[in-house]
Backbone as a chain_set.jsonl record, in Angstrom:
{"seq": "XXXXXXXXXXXXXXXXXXXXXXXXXXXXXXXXXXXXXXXXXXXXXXXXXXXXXXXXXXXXXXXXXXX", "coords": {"N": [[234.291, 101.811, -48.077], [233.427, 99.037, -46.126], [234.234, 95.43, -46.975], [233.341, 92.114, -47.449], [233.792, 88.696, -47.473], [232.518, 86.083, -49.4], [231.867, 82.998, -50.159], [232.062, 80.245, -52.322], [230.317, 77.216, -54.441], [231.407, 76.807, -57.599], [231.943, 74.715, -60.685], [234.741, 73.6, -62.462], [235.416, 73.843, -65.415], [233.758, 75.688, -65.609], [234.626, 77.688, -64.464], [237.129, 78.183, -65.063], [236.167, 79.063, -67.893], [235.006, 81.311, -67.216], [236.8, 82.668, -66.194], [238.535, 82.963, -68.283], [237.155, 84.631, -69.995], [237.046, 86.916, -68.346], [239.247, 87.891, -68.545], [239.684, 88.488, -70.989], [238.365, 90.652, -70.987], [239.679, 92.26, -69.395], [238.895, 92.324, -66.717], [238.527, 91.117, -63.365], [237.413, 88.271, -61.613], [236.19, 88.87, -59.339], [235.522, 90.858, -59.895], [233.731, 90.882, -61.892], [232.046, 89.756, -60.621], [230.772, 91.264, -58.677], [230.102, 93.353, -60.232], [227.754, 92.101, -61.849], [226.41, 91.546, -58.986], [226.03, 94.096, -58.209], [223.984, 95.075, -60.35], [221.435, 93.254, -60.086], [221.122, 94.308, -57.799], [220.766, 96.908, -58.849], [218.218, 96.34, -60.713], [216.475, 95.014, -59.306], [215.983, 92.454, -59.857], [216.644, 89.247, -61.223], [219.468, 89.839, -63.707], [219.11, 88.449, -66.282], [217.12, 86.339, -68.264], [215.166, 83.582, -66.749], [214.638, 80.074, -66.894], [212.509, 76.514, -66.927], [214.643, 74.455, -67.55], [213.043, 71.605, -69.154], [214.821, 68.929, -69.448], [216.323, 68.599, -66.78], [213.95, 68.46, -65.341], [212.7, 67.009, -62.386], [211.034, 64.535, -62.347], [212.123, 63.533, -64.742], [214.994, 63.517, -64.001], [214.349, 61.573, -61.565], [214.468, 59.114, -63.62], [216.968, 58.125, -63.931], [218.153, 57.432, -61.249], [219.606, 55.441, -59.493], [219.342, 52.494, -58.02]], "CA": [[233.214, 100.901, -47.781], [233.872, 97.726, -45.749], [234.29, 94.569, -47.777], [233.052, 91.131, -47.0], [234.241, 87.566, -48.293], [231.711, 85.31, -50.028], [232.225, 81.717, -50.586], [230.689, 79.603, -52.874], [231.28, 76.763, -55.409], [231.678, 76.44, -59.348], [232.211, 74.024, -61.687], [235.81, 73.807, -62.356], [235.224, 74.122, -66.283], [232.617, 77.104, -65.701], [234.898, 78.749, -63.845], [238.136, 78.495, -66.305], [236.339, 79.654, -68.557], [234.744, 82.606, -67.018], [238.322, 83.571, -66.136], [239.657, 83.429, -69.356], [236.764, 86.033, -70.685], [237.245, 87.874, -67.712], [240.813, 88.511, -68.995], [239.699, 89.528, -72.261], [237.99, 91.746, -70.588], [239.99, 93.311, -68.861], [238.513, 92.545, -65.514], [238.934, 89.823, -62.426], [236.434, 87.423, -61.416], [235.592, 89.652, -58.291], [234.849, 92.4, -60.412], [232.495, 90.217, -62.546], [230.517, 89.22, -59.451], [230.222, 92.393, -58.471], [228.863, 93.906, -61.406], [226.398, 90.995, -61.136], [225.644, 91.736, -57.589], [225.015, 96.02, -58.487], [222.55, 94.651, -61.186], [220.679, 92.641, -59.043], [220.101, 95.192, -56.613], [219.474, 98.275, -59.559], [217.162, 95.973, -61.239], [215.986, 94.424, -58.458], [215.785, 91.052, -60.418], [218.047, 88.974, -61.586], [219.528, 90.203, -65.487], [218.897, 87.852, -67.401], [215.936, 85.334, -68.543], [215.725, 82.147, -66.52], [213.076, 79.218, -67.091], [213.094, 75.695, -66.407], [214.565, 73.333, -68.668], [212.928, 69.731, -69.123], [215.975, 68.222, -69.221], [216.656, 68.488, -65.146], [213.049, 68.103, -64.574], [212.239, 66.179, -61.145], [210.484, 63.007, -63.298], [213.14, 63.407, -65.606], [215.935, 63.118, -63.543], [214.069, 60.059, -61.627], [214.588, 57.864, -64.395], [218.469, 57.515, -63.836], [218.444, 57.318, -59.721], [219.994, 53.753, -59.603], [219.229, 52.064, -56.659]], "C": [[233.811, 99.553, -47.372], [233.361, 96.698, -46.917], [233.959, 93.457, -46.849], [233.48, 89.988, -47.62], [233.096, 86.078, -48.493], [232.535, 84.041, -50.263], [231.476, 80.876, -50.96], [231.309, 78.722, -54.205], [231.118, 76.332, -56.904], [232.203, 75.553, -59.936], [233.527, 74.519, -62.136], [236.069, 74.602, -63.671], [234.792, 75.329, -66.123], [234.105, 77.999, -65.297], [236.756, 79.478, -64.621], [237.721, 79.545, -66.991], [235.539, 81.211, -68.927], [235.803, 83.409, -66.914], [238.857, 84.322, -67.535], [238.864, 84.956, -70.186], [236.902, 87.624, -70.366], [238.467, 88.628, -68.469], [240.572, 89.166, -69.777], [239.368, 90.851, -72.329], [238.223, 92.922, -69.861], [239.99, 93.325, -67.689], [238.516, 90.892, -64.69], [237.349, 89.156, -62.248], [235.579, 88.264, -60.19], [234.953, 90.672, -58.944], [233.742, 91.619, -61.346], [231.284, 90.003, -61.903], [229.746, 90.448, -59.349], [229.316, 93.787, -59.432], [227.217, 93.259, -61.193], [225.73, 91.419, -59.872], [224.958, 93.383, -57.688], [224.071, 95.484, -59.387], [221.661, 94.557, -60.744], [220.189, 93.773, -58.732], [219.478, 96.895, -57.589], [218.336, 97.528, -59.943], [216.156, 95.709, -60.196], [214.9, 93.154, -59.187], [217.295, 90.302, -60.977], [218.203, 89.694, -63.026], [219.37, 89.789, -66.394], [217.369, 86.373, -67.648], [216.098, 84.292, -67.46], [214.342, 81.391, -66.378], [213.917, 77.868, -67.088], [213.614, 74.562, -67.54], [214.292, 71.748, -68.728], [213.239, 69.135, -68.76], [215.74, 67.913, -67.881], [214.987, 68.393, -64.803], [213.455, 67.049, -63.075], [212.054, 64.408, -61.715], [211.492, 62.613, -64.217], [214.732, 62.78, -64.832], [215.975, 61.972, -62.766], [214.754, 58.685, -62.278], [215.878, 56.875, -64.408], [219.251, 57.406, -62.463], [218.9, 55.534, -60.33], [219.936, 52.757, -58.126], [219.623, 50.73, -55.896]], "O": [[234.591, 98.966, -48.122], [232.397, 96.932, -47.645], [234.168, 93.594, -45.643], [233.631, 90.313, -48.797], [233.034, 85.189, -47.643], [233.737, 84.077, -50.528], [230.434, 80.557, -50.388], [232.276, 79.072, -54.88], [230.548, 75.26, -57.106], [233.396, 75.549, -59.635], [233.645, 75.738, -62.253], [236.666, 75.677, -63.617], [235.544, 76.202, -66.556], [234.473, 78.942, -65.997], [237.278, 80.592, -64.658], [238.282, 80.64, -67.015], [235.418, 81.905, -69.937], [235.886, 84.555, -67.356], [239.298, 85.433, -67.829], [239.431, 85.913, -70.713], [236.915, 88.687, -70.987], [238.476, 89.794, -68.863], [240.934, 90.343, -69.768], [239.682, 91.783, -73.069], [237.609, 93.971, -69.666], [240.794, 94.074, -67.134], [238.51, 89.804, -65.266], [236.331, 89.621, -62.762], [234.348, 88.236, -60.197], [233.947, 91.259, -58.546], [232.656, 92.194, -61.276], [230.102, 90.014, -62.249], [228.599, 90.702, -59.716], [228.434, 94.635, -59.291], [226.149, 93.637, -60.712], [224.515, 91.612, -59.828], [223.83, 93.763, -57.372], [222.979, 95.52, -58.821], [220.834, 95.469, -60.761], [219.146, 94.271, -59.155], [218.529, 97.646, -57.365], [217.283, 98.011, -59.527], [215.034, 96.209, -60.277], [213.684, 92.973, -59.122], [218.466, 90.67, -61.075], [217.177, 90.131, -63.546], [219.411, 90.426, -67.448], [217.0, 85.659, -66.716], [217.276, 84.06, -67.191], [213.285, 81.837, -65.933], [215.138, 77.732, -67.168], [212.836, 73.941, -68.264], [215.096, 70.864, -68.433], [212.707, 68.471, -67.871], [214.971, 66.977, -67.664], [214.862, 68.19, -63.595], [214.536, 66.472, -62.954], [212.767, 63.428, -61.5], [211.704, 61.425, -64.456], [215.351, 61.772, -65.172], [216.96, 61.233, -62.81], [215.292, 57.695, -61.782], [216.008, 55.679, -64.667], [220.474, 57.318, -62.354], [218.539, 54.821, -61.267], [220.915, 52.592, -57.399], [219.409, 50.622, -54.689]]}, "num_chains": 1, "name": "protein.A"}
């Protein structure tokens, strides 16, 4: 099956320390995605919960524009 190359960018932290679990795990960061990405398309949703948190609201985040 042809392969394609994605590019895209992470948080330097995030992405440490996805590595390092990867390791534990046994498996590379490509192979992490890609799990992720077969999910997706069996579920045909994403896998896990997601809702909005307060915090980053719109009004919320307003308050500290500095102008």
């Amino acid at each position: 099956m042809a392969q394609t190359l994605i590019n895209f960018r992470i948080d330097e932290n995030t992405k440490k320390q996805m590595e390092q679990i990867c390791n534990e795990l046994g498996i590379t960061l490509s192979i992490a995605f890609n799990i992720f990405a077969k999910k997706v398309i069996c579920e045909k949703r994403i896998p896990f919960d997601l809702s909005i948190d307060p915090f980053y609201s719109k009004s919320n985040n307003n308050q500290f524009i500095v102008i």
